[in-house]
C-alpha positions in Angstrom: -34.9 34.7 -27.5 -34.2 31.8 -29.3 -36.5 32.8 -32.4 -35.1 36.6 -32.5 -31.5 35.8 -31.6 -30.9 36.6 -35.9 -32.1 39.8 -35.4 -31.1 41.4 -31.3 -27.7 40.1 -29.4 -28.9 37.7 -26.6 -27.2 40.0 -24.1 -29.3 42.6 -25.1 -32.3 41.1 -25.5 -31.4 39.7 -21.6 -31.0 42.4 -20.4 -34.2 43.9 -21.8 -36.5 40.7 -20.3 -34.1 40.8 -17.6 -33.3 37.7 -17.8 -29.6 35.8 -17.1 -27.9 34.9 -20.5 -26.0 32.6 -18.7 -29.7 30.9 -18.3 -30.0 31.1 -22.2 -27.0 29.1 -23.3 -28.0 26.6 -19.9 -31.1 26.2 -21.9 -29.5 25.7 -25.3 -27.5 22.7 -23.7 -30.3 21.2 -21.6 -32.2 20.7 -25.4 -29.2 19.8 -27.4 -27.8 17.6 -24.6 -24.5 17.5 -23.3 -21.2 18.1 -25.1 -18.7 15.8 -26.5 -16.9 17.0 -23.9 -19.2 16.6 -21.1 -19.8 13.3 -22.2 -15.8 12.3 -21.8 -16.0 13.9 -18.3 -18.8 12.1 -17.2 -17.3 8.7 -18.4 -14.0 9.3 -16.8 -15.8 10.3 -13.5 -17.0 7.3 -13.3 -14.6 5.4 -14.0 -12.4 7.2 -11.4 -15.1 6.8 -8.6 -15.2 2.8 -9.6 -11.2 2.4 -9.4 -11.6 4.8 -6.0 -14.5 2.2 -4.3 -12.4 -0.9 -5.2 -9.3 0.3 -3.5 -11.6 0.2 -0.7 -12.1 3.8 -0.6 -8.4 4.8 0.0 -6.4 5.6 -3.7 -5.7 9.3 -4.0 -4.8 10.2 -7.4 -1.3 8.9 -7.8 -2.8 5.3 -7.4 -6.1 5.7 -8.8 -4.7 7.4 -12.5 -1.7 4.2 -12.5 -5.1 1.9 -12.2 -7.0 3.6 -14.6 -3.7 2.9 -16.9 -2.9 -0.9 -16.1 -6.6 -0.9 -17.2 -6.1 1.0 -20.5 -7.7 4.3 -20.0 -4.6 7.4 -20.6 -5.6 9.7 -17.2 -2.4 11.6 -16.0 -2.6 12.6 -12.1 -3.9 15.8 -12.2 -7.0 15.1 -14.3 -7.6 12.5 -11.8 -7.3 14.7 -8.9 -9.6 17.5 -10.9 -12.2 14.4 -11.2 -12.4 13.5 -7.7 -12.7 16.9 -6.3 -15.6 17.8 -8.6 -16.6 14.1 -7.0 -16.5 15.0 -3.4 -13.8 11.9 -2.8 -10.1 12.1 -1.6 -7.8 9.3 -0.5 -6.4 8.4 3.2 -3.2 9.8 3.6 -0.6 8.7 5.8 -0.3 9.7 9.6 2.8 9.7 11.5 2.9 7.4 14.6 5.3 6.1 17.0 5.6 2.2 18.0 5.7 1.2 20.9 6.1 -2.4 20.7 10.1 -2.6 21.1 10.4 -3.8 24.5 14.7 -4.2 24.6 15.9 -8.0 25.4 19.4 -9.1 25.9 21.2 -9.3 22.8 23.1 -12.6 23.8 23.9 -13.1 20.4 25.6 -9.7 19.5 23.2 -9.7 16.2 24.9 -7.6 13.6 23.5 -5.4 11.1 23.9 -7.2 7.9 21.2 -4.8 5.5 22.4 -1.3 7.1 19.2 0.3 5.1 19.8 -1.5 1.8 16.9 -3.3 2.1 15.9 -3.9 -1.6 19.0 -6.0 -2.5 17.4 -6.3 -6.7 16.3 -9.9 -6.2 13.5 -11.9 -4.0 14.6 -13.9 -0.8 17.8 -11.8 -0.1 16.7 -9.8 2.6 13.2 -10.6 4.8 12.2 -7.7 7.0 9.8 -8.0 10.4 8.4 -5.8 12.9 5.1 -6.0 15.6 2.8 -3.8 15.8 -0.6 -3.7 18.0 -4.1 -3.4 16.9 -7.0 -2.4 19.7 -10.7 -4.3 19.6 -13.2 -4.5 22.2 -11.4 -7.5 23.6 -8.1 -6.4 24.2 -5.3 -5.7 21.7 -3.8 -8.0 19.3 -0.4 -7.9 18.4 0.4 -9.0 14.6 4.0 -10.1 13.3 4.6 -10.2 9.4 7.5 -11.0 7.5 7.9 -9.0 4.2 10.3 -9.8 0.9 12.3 -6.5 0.6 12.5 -6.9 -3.0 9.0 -7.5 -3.8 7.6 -6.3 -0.6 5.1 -8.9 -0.4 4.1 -10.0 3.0 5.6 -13.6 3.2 4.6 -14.7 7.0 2.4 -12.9 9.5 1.0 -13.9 13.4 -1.8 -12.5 15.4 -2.1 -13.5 19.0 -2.9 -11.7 22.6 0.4 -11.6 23.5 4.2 -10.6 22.4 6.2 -13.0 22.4 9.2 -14.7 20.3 6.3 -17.3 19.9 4.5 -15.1 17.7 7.5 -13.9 15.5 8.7 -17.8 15.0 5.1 -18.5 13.7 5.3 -15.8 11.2 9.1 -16.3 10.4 7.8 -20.1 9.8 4.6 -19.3 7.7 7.6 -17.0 5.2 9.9 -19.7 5.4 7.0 -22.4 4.7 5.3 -20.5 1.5 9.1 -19.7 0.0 9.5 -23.9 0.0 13.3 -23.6 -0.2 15.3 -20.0 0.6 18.9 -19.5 -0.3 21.8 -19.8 2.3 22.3 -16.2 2.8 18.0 -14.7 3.1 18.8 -12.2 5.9 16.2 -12.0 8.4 16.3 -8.1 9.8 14.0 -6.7 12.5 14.7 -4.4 15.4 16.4 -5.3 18.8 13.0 -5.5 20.5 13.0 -9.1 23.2 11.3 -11.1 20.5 13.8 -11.0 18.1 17.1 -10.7 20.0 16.0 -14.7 22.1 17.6 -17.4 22.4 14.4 -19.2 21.2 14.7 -17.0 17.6 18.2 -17.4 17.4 18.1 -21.5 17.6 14.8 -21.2 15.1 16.8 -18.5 12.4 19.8 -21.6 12.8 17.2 -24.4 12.1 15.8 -23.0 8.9 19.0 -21.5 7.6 18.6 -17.9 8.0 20.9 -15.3 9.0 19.4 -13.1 11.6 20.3 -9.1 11.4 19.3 -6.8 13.5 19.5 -2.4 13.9 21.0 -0.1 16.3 19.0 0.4 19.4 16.8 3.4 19.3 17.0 4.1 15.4 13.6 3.8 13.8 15.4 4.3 10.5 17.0 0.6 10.6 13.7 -1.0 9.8 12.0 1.6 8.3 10.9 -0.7 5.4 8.4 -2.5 7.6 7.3 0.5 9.0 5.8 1.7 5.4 4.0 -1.5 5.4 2.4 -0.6 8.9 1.3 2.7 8.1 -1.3 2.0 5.3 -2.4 -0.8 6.8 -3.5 1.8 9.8 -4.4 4.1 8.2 -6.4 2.5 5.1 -7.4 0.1 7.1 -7.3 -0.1 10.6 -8.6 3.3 11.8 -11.7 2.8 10.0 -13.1 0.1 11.8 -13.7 -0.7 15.5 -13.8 -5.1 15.9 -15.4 -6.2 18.9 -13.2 -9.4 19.0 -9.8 -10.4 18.4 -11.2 -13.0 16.4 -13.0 -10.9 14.3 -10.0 -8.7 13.9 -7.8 -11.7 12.7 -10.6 -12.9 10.1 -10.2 -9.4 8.7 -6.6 -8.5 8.8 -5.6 -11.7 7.1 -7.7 -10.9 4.3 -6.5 -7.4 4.1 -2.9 -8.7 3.9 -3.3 -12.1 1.6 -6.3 -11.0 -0.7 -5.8 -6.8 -0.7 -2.4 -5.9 0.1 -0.5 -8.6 -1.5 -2.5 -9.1 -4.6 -4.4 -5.6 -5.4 -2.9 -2.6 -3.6 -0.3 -0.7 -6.1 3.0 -0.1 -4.3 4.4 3.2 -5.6 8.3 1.5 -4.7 8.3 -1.4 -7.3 6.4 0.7 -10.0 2.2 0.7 -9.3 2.1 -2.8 -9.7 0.9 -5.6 -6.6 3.4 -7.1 -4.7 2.0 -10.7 -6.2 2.7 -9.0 -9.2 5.8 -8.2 -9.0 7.3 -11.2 -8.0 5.5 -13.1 -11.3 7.1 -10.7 -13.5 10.2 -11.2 -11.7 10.0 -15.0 -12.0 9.9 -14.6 -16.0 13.0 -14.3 -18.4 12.3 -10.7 -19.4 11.9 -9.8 -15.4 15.0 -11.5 -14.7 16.6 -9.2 -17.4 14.9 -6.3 -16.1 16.0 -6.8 -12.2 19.6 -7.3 -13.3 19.4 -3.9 -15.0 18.3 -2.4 -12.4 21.3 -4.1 -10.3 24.0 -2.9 -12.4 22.0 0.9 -12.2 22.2 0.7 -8.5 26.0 -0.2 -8.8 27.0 2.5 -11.5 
């Protein structure tokens, strides 16, 4: 076919060796090799499965195309999304669930709401937001406390134990408190009216290290919805892929899930695809100082 194709169409002459002239022009390419075009594919396939098994297996596009550009290849969303479905691979997405570790304490202090949802507040240490949640092994479940900056959203403070208690959320409230060195006179400390944060024990612990506790209305999830984004990819990236036969084993590999993955790697879509870590460096600087107080005086107009 190839010899004649000067002289006879190659859908004719196809059709009288009854052949496929879509086998013909597979043929051509197989010889000549791939196109320039196949050849880009190719390359940007793998560079989209590479970003995809270093976020652990969980980036769907969105996340995956903004890595692929903090790492200097131009990929907009879609192209992405057409390169992992001709891959076979697809990002964890979000369940909803419902917490059930508010058990209601007496509110002895009459905690008021001092954030009422305005959690990001355009600089770091103005508002630190907390919440428990409870993770199942083979042992038992392990509850897990973590403070969070709701400027940066960078987990500041986090606990682990068997049980609970206010014990658990002074421990993590310390650890935030701890890696900040010095915090200004007005951080606001908001959770939810659950027993651990509403004590007498928290209360005399938020006096000692200068922080003004805040808490929201009983009942609304919405209050401290803030901590309960953090909780969600942490399930569902994380902990509903693995089964830890010991609390111990499950503390080993949560810490370094929040210190080394979350904190430092993970692009949050909230303070523009960038690390938490990140964030706050590029906060720290002159030109991130001028870039927050824009973003202040945006919020205000």
């Amino acid at each position: 076919m190839r010899a004649e194709k000067e002289n006879f169409s190659v859908k004719r002459m196809a059709r009288l060796l009854k052949v496929s002239a879509s086998y013909y022009r597979w043929n051509g390419r197989r010889l000549h090799g791939p196109s320039p075009r196949a050849v880009r594919q190719r390359a940007r396939d793998a560079k989209v499965a590479k970003v995809f098994e270093e976020s652990d297996q969980t980036y769907g596009a969105r996340r995956v195309a903004a890595q692929l550009h903090r790492e200097g290849t131009v990929a907009d969303r879609k192209t992405v999304a057409q390169s992992m479905r001709r891959q076979g691979i697809e990002g964890i997405s979000p369940r909803k669930f419902r917490p059930v570790t508010t058990i209601p304490g007496v509110d002895t202090h009459h905690l008021p709401d001092l954030v009422k949802r305005t959690w990001d507040r355009g600089r770091l240490d103005a508002v630190w937001i907390s919440d428990i949640i409870y993770l199942r092994t083979r042992e038992g479940w392990l509850y897990l406390c973590a403070v969070r900056d709701g400027c940066s959203r960078r987990v500041l403070g986090w606990a682990m134990d068997s049980v609970q208690t206010t014990d658990l959320v002074e421990r993590a409230l310390r650890m935030a408190y701890t890696l900040r060195g010095t915090v200004p006179a007005d951080v606001v400390f908001h959770a939810d009216r659950g027993a651990q944060f509403t004590s007498t024990q928290l209360w005399e612990t938020a006096r000692e290290l200068g922080v003004l506790q805040s808490v929201g209305r009983t009942g609304v999830c919405r209050d401290n919805a803030m901590q309960e984004s953090f909780w969600s990819p942490l399930k569902t990236e994380y902990y509903d892929r693995r089964v830890w036969k010991t609390r111990a084993e499950a503390k080993r590999s949560v810490a370094w899930w929040i210190e080394d993955f979350y904190n430092r790697h993970r692009l949050h879509s909230s303070i523009g695809m960038v690390p938490p870590v990140e964030r706050e460096l590029a906060l720290n600087t002159p030109v991130g100082l001028v870039e927050m107080e824009e973003e202040v005086l945006t919020l205000a107009a």
